[in-house]
Backbone as a chain_set.jsonl record, in Angstrom:
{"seq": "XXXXXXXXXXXXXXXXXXXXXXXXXXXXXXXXXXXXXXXXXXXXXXXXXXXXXXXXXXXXXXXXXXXXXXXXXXXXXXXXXXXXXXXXXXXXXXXXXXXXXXXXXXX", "coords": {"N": [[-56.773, 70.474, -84.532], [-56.731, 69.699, -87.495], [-55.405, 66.421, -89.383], [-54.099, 66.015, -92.176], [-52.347, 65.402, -94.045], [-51.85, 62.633, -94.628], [-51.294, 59.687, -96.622], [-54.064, 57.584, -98.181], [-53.603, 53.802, -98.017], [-54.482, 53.604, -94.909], [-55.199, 53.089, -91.282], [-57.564, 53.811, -89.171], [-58.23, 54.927, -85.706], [-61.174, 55.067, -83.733], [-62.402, 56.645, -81.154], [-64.793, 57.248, -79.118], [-66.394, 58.157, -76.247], [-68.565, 58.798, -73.352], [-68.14, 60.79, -70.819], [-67.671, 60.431, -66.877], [-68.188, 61.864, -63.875], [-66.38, 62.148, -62.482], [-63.215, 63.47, -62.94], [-60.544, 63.664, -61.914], [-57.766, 63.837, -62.805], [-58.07, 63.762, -65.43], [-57.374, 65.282, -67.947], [-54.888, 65.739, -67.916], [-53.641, 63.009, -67.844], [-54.627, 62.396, -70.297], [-53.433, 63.913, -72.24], [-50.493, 62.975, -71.798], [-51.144, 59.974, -72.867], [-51.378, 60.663, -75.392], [-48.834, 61.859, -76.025], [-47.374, 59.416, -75.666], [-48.329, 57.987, -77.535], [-48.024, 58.926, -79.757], [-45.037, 58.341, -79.958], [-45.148, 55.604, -80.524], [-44.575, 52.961, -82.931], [-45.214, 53.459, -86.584], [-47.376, 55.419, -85.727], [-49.527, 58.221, -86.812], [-50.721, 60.091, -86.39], [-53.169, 62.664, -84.854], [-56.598, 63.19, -84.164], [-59.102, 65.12, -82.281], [-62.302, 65.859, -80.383], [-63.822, 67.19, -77.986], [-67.465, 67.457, -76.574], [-70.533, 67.47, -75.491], [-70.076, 64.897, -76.081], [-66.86, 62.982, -76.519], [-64.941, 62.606, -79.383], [-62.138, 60.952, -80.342], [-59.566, 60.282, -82.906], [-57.396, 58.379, -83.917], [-54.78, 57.853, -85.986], [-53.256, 55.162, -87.667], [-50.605, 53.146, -89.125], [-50.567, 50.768, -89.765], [-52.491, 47.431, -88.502], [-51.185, 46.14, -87.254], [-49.714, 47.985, -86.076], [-51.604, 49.446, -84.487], [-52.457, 46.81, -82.697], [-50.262, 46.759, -81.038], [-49.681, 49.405, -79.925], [-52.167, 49.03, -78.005], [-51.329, 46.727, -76.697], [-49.446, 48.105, -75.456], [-47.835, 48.641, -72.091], [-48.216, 50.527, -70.303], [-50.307, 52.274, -71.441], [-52.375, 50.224, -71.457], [-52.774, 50.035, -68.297], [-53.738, 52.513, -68.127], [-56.006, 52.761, -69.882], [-57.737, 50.469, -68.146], [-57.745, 52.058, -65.815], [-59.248, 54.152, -66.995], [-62.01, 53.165, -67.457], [-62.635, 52.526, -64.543], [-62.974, 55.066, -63.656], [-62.981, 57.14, -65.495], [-64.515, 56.845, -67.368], [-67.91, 56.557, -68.439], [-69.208, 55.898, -70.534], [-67.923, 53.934, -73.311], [-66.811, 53.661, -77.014], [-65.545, 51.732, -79.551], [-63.788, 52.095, -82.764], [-62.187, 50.453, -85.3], [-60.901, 51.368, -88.326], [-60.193, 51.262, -92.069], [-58.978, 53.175, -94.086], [-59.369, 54.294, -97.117], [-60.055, 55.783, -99.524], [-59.74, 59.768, -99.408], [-60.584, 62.823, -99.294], [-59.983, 66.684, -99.207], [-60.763, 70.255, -98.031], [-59.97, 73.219, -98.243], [-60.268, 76.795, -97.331], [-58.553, 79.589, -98.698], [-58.508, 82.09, -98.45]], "CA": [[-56.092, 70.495, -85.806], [-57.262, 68.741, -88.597], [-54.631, 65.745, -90.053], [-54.456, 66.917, -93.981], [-51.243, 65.002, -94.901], [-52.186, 61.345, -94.977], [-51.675, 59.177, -97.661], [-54.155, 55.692, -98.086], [-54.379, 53.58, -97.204], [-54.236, 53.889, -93.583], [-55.958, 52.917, -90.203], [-58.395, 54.883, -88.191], [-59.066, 54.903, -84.521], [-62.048, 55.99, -83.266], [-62.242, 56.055, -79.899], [-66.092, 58.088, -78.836], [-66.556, 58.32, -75.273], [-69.384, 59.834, -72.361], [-67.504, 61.236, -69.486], [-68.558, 60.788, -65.724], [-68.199, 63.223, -63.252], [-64.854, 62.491, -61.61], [-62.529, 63.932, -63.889], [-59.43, 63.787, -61.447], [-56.158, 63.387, -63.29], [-57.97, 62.951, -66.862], [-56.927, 65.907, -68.56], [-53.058, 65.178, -67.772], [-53.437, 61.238, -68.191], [-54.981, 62.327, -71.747], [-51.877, 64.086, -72.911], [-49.855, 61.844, -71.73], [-51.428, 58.507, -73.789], [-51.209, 61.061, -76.673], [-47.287, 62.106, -76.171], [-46.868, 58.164, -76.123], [-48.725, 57.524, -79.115], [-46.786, 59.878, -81.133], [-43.512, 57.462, -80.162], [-44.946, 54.305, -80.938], [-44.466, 52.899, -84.739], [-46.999, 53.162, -87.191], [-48.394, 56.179, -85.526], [-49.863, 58.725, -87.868], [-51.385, 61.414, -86.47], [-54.527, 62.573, -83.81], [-57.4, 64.373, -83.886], [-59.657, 65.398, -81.061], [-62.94, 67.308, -80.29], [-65.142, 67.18, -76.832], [-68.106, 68.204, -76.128], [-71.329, 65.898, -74.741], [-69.474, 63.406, -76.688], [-65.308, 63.185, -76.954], [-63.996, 61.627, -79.82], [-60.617, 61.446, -80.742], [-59.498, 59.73, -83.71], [-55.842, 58.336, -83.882], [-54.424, 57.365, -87.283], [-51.883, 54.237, -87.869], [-50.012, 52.65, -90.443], [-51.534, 49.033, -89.876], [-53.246, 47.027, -87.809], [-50.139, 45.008, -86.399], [-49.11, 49.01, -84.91], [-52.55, 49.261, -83.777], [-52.77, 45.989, -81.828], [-48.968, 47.035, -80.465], [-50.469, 49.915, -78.851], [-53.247, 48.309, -77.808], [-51.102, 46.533, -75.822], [-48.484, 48.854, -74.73], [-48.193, 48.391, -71.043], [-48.899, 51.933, -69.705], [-51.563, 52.195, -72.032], [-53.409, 48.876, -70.68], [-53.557, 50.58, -67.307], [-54.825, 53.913, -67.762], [-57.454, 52.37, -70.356], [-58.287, 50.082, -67.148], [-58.163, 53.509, -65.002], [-60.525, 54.935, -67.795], [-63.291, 52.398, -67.292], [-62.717, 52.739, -63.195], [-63.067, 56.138, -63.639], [-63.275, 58.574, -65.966], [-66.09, 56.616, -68.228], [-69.743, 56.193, -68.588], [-69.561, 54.804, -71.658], [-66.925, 54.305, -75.13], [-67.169, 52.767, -78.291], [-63.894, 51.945, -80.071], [-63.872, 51.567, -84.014], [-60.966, 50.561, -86.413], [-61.698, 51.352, -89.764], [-59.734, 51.316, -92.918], [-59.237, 54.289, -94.896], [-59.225, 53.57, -98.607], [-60.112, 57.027, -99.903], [-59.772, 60.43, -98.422], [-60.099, 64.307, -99.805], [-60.553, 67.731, -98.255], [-61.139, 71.588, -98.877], [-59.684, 74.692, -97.171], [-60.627, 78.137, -97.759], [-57.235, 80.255, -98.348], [-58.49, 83.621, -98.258]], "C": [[-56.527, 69.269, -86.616], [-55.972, 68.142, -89.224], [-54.848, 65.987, -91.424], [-53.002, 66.371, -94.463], [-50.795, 62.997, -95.467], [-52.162, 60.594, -96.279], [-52.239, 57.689, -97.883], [-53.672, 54.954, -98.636], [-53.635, 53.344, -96.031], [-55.227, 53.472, -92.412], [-56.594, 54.231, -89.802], [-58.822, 54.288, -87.103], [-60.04, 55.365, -83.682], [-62.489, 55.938, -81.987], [-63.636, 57.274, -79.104], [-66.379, 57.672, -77.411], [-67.613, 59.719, -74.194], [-68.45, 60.094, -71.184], [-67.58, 61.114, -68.047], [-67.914, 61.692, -65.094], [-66.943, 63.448, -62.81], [-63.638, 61.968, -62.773], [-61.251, 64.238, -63.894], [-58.477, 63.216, -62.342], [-56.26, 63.074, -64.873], [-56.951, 63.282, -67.594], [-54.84, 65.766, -68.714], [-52.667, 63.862, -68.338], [-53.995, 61.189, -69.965], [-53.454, 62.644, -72.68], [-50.78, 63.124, -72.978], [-49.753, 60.416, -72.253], [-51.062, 59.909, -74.845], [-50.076, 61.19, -76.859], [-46.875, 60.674, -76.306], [-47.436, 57.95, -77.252], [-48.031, 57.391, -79.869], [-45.158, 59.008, -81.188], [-43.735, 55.912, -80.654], [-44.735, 54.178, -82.452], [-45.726, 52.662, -84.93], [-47.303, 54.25, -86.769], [-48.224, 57.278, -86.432], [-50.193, 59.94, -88.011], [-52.777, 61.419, -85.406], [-55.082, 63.585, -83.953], [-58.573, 64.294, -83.338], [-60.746, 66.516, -80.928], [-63.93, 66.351, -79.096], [-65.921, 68.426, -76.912], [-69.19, 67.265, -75.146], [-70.219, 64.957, -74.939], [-67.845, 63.922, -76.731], [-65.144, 62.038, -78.2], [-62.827, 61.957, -80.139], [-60.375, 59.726, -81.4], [-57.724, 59.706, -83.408], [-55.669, 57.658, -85.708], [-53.026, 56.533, -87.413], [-51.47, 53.649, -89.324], [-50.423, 51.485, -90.486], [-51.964, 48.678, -88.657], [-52.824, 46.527, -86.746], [-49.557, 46.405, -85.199], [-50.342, 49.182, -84.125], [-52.738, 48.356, -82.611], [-51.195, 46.127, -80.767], [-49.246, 48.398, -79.114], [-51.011, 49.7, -77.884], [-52.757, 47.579, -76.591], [-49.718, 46.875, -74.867], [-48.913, 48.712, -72.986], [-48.681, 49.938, -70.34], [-50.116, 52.485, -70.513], [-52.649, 51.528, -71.627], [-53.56, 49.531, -69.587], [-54.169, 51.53, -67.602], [-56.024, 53.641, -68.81], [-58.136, 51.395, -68.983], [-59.023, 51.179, -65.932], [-59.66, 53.949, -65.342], [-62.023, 54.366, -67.09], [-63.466, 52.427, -65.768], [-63.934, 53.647, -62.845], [-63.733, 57.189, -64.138], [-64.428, 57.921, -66.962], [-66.832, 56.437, -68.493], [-69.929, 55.393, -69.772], [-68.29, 54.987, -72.969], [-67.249, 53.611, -75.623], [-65.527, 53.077, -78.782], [-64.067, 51.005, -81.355], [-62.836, 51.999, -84.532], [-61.431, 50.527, -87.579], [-59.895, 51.446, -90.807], [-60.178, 52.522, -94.039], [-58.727, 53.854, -96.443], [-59.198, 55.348, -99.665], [-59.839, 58.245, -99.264], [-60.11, 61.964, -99.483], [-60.547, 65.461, -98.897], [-60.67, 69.059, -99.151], [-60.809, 71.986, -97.485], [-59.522, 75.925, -97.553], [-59.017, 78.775, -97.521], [-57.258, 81.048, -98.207], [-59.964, 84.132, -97.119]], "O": [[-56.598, 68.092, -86.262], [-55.223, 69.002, -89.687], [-56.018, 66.179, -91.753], [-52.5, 67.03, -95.374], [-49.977, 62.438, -96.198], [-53.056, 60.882, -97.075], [-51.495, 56.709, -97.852], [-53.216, 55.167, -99.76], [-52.46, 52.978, -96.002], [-56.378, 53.592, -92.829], [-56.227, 55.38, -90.048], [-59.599, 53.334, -87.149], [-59.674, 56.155, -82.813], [-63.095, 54.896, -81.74], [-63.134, 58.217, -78.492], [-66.696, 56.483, -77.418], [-67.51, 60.945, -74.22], [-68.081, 59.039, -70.669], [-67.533, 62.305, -67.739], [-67.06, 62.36, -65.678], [-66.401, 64.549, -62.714], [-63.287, 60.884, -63.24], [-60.615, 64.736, -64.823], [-58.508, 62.004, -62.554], [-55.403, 62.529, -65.568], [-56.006, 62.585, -67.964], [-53.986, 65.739, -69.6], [-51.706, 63.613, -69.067], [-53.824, 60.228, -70.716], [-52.742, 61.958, -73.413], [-50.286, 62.607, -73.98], [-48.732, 59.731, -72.195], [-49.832, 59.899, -74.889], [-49.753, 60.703, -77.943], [-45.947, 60.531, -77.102], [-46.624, 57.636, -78.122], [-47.503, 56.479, -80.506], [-44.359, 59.024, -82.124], [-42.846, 55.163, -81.058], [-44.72, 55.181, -83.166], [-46.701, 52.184, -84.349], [-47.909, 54.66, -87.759], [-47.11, 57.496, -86.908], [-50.143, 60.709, -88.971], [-53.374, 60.37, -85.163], [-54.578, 64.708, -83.94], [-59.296, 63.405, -83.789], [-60.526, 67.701, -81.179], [-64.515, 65.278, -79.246], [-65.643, 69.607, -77.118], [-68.798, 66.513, -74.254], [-69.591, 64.37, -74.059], [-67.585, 65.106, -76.948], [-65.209, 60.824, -78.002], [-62.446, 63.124, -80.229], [-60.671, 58.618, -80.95], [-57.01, 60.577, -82.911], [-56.553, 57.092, -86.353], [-51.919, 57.058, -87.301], [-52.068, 53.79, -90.39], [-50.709, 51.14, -91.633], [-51.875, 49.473, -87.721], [-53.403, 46.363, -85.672], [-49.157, 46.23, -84.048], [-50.149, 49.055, -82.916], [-53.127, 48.858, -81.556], [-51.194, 45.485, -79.717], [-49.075, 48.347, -77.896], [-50.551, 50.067, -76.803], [-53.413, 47.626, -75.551], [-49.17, 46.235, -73.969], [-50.09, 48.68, -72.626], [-49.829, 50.027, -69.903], [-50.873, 53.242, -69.905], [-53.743, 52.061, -71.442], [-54.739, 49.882, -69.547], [-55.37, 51.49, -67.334], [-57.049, 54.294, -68.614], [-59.312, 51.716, -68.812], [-60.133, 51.206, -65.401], [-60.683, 54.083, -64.672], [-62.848, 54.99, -66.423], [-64.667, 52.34, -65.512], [-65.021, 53.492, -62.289], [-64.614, 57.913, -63.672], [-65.305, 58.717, -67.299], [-66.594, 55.639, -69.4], [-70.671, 54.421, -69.918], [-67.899, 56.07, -73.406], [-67.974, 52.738, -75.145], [-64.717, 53.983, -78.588], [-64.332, 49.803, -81.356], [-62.384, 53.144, -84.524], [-62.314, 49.739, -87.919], [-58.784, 51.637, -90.312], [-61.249, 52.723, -94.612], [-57.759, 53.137, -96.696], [-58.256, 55.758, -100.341], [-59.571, 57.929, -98.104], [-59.646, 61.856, -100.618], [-61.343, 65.287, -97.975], [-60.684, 69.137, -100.38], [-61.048, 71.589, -96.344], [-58.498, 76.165, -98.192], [-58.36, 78.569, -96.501], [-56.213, 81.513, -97.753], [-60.141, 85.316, -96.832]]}, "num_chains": 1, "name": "protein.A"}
């Protein structure tokens, strides 16, 4: 699902990740950082697409909910897990959204 109700300016998390092979417990431990997200403050909204590559974008209200996250304590482990585990490689970019527009076919 595409986020389409945003108004800037706003954070962006970009969080692009390779996968390795042992994939025990991701899919569950993924939902699960996302159902917390959604309770912390500041949060905004997520959107998500794997394939080779996963990214998944999170959207906050500033930088101060960002770094709150960031160091949410059940968060800090299973990003420690991640790097154990489940990842070959991520990249993690905060950006600032300043502009935004879209298009959606209605018929």
């Amino acid at each position: 699902m595409i986020v389409d109700f945003l108004k800037p300016p706003y954070y962006a998390v970009i969080f692009s990740t390779i996968l390795t092979n042992n994939l025990e417990n991701y899919a569950e431990t993924a939902e699960r950082m996302e159902a917390l997200a959604k309770l912390q403050k500041g949060y905004l909204g997520i959107e998500t697409a794997r394939n080779e590559i996963g990214i998944t974008i999170s959207y906050w209200e500033s930088l101060e909910a960002i770094t709150a996250w960031k160091n949410n304590i059940e968060h800090t482990k299973v990003r420690n897990l991640g790097r154990e585990k489940w990842y070959q490689k991520y990249q993690l970019r905060i950006c600032k959204v300043e502009r935004e527009y879209g298009f959606e076919k209605t018929s």
